[in-house]
TORMAR-390095 format. One record per residue: x, y, z of N, C-alpha, C, CB in turn; residue in one letter. Coordinates in steps of 0.1 Angstrom, whole numbers, padded with zeros to 4 digits, always signed. Glycine has a CB too. Example, Ala and Ser with C-alpha at 12.3 -4.5 7.8 and 13.67 -1.06 7.14 Angstrom:
<zakols>
+0132-0057+0078+0123-0045+0078+0132-0033+0078+0113-0045+0090A/+0128-0022+0071+0137-0011+0071+0129+0000+0079+0141-0006+0057S/
</zakols>
This chain:
<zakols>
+1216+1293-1088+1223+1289-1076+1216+1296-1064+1238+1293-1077X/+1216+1289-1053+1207+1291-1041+1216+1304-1035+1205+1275-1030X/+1213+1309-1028+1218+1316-1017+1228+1307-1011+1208+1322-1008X/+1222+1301-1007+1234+1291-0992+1242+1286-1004+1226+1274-0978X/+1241+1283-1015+1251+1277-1025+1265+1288-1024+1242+1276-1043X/+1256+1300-1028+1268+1312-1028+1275+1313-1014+1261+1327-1031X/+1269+1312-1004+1274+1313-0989+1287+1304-0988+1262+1307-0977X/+1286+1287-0990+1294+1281-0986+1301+1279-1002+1288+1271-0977X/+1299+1283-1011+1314+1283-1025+1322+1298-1025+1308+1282-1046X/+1312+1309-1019+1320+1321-1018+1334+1320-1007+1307+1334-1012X/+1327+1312-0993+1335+1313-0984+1345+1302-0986+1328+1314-0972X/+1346+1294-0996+1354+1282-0998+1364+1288-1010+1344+1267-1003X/+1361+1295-1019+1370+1304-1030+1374+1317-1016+1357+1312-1046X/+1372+1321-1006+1383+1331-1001+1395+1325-0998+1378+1338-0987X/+1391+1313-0990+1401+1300-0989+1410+1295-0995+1398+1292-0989X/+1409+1298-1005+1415+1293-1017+1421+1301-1022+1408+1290-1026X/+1417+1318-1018+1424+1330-1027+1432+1331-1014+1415+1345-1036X/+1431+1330-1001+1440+1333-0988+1451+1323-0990+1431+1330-0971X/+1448+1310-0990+1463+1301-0993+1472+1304-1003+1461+1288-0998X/+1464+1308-1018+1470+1310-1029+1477+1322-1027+1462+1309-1040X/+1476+1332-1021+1482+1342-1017+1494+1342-1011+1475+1347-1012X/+1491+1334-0999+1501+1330-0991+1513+1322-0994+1496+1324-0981X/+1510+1314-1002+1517+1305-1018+1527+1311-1020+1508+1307-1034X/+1520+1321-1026+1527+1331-1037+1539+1338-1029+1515+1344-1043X/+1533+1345-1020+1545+1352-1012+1556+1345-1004+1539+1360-1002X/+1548+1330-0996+1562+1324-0990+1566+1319-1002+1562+1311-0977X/+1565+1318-1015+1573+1307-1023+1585+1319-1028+1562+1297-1039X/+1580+1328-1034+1588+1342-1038+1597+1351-1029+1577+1352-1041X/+1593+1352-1016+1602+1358-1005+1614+1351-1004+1597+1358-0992X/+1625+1360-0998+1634+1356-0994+1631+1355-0977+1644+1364-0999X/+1641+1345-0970+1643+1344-0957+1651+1354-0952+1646+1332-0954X/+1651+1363-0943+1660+1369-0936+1671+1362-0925+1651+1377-0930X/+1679+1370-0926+1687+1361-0910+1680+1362-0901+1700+1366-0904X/+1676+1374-0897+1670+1376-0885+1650+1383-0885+1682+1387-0877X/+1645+1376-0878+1630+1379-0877+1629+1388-0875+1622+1374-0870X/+1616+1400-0883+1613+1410-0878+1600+1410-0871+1614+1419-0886X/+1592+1420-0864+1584+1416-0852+1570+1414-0867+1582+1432-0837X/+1574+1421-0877+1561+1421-0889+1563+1408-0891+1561+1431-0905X/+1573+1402-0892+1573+1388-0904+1571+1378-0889+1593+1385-0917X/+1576+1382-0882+1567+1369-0871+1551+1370-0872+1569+1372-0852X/+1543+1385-0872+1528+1387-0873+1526+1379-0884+1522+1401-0874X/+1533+1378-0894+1526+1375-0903+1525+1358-0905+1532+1382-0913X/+1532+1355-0900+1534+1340-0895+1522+1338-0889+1546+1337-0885X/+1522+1344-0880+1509+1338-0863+1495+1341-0877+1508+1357-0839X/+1495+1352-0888+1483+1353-0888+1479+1340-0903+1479+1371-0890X/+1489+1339-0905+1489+1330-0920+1485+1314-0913+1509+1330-0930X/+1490+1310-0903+1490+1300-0891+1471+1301-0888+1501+1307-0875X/+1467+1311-0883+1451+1315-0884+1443+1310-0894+1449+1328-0887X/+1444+1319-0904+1441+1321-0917+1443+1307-0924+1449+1334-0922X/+1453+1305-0924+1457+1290-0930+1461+1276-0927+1463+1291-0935X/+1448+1269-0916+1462+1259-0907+1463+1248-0918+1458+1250-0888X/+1457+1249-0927+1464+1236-0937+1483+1238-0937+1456+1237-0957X/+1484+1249-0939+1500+1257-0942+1507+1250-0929+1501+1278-0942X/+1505+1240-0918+1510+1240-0911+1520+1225-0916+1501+1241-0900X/+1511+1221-0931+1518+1206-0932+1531+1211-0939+1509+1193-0943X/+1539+1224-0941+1548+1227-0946+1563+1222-0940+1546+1239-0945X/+1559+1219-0925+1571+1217-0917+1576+1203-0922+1568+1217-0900X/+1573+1200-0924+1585+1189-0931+1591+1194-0948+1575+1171-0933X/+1590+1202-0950+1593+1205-0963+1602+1220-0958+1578+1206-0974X/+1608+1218-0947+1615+1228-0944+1626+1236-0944+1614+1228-0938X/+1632+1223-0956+1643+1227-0964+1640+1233-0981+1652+1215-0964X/+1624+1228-0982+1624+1235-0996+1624+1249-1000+1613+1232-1002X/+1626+1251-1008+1625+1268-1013+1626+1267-1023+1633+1279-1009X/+1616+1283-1027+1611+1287-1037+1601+1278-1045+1621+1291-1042X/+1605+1271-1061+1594+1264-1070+1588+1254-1059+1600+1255-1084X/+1598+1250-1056+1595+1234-1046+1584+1234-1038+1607+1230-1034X/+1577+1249-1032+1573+1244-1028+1557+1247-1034+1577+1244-1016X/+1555+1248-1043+1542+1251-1052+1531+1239-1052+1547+1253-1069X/+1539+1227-1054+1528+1216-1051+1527+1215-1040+1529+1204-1055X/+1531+1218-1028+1523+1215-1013+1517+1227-1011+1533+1212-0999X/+1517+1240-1016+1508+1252-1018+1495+1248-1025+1515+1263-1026X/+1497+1239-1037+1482+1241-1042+1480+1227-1036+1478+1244-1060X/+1481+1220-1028+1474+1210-1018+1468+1214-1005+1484+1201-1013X/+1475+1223-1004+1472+1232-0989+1460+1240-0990+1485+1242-0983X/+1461+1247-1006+1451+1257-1010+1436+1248-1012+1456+1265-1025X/+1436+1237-1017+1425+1229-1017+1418+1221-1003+1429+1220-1026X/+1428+1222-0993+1423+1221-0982+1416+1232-0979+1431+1219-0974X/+1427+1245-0979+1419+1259-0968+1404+1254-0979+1428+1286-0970X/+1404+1256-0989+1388+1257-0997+1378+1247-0987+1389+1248-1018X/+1384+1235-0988+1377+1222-0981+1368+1233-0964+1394+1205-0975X/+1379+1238-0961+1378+1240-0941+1372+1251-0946+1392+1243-0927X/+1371+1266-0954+1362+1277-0953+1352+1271-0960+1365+1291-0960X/+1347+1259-0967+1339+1256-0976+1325+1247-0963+1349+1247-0989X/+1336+1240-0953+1328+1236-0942+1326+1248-0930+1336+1223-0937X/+1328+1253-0931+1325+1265-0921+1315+1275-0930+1340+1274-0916X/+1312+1277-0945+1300+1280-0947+1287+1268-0948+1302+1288-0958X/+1295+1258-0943+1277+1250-0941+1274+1252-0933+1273+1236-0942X/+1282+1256-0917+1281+1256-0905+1271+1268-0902+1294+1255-0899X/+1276+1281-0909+1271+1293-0915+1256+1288-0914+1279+1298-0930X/+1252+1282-0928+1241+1280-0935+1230+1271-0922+1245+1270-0949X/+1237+1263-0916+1232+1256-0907+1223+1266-0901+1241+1249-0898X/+1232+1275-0894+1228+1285-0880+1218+1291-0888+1241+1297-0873X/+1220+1297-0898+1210+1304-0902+1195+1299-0905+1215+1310-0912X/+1196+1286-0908+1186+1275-0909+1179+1275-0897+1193+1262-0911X/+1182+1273-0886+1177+1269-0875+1175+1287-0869+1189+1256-0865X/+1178+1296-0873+1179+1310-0870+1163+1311-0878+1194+1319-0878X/+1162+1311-0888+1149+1313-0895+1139+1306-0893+1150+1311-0907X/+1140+1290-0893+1130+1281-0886+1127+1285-0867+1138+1265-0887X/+1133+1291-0862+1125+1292-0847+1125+1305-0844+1132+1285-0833X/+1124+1310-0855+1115+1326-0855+1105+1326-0862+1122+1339-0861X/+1102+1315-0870+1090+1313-0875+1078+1307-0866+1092+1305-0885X/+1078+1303-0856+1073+1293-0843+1067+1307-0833+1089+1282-0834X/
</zakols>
């Protein structure tokens, strides 16, 4: 396997372990009545980290198991979007090596 092979499946499996993570914890947590300033951060950064997680809002009455299949849908996306951002990676570096050779 090439280098840039590893570049863009390494960064497409973080993707995959960041959703599946995130999975795991909103499916297992409980909701609070009231927000704390952590569990809003953690929102804004999962929102970041994961905008596939944004197709959740309609499933905004599910909880807990329920919502495992839109988790591993979402998790095959983040893979898809870190997986295209290490070609983007590979690109730069492409054109980084080619006009330092010149």
């Amino acid at each position: 396997m090439k280098a840039d092979d590893k570049i863009v499946h390494g960064l497409g499996l973080c993707g995959l372990v960041i959703a599946a993570a995130l999975g795991i914890y909103y499916t297992f947590s409980t909701v609070p009545r009231s927000l704390s300033t952590s569990e809003v951060a953690l929102g804004l950064v999962s929102f970041i980290l994961c905008p596939p997680s944004l197709l959740l809002v309609p499933c905004i009455d599910c909880e807990g198991i329920q919502q495992l299949p839109f988790w591993a849908i979402i998790a095959v996306m983040n893979y898809g979007l870190y997986a295209a951002i290490g070609v983007l990676v590979v690109c730069v570096r492409r054109l980084d090596a080619s006009s330092s050779r010149r």
